[in-house]
C-alpha positions in Angstrom: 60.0 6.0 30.7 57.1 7.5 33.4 58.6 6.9 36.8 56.7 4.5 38.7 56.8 4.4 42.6 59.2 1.3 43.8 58.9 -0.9 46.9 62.4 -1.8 48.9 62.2 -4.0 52.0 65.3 -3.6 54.2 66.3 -4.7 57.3 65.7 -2.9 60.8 67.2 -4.4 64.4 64.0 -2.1 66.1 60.9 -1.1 64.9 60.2 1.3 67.6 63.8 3.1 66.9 63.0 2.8 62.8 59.4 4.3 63.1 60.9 7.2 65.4 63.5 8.1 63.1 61.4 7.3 59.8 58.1 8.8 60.6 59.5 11.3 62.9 62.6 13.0 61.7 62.4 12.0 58.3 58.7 12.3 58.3 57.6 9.7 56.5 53.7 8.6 56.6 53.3 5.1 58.5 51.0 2.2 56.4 50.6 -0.9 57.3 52.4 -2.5 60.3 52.5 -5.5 61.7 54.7 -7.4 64.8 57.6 -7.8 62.7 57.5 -4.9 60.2 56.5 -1.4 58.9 55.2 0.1 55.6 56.3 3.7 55.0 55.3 6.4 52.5 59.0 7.1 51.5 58.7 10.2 48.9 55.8 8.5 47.1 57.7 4.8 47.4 57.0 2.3 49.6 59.4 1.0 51.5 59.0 -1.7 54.3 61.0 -1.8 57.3 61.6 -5.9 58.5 62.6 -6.8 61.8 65.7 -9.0 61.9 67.8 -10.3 65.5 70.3 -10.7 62.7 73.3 -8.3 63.0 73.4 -5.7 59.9 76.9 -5.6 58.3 78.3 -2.0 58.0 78.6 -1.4 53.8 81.2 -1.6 52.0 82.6 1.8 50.6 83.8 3.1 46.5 85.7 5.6 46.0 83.5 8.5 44.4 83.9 12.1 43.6 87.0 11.7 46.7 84.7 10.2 49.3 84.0 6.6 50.4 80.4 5.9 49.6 78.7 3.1 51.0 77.7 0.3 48.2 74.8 -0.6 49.4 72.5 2.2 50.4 69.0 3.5 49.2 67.4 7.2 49.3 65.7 9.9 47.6 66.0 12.5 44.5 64.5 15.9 46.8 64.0 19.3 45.2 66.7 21.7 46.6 64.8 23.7 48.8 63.8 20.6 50.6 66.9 18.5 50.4 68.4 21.7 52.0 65.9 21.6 54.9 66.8 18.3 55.3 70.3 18.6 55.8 69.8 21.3 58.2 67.1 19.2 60.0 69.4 16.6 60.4 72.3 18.4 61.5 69.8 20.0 63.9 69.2 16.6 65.3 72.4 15.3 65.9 73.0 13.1 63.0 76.3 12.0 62.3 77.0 12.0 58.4 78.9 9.2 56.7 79.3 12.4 54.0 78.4 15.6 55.0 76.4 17.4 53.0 78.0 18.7 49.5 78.3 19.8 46.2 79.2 16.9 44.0 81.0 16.8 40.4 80.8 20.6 41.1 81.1 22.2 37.7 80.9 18.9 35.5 77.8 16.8 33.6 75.9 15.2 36.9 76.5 17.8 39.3 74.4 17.4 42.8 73.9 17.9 46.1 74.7 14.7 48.4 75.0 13.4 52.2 75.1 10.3 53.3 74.1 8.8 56.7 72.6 6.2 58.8 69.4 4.9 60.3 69.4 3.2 63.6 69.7 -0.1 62.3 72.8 0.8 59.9 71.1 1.1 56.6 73.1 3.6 54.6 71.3 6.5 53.2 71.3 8.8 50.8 69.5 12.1 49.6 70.2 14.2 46.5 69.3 17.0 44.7 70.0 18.5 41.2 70.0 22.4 40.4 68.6 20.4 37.0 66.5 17.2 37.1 67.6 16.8 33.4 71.3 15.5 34.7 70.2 12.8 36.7 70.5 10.4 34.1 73.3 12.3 32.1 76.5 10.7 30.7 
């Protein structure tokens, strides 16, 4: 199946604190914006921040690979050179990591790199990366 770019809209508390961290530390091309949301160019997907007075919940965690992942949370597949740019940028900036940034199933059929944190609004994220693309899908 060719990959086809996918569109999320998510929940934001701040639009000025989302389009800071977005656009600015994650560096993500603005769209279209309006008062009560924001298009970005997420790594070829579109994703589209809403603005909400609503307070967001903190995720709920599984247990995976000995950590507590969050269940709901979104991100991006990054080649390693840049998914290890991005954890040093992040790091750089202060960010405080649900998971710091790892080797996961080291040694074993889906192995990758991982860390998980949050926007400003409490999204959960997360960004990966596989020495080989061909185990992202692998069983």
């Amino acid at each position: 199946m060719k990959a086809q770019p996918f569109h999320l809209a998510f929940p934001v508390t701040s639009l000025e604190k989302t389009r800071e961290f977005y656009e600015g530390l994650l560096g993500c091309e603005v769209g279209r914006t309006s008062e009560r949301w924001i298009d970005f160019n997420f790594w070829g997907n579109q994703m589209s921040a809403h603005l909400t007075e609503e307070p967001i919940a903190e995720p709920a965690a599984n247990p995976v690979d000995g950590k507590q992942v969050p269940i709901k949370h979104f991100g991006a597949i990054l080649e390693m050179d840049e998914w290890k740019a991005l954890a040093e940028k992040l790091k750089a900036n202060g960010i405080e990591f649900i998971i710091e940034p790892y080797i996961r199933f080291e040694g074993e059929v889906g192995e990758q790199a991982t860390m998980f944190f949050m926007d400003p609004s409490g999204n959960a994220l997360e960004f990966k990366s596989f020495a080989d693309f061909d185990q992202i899908f692998a069983s």
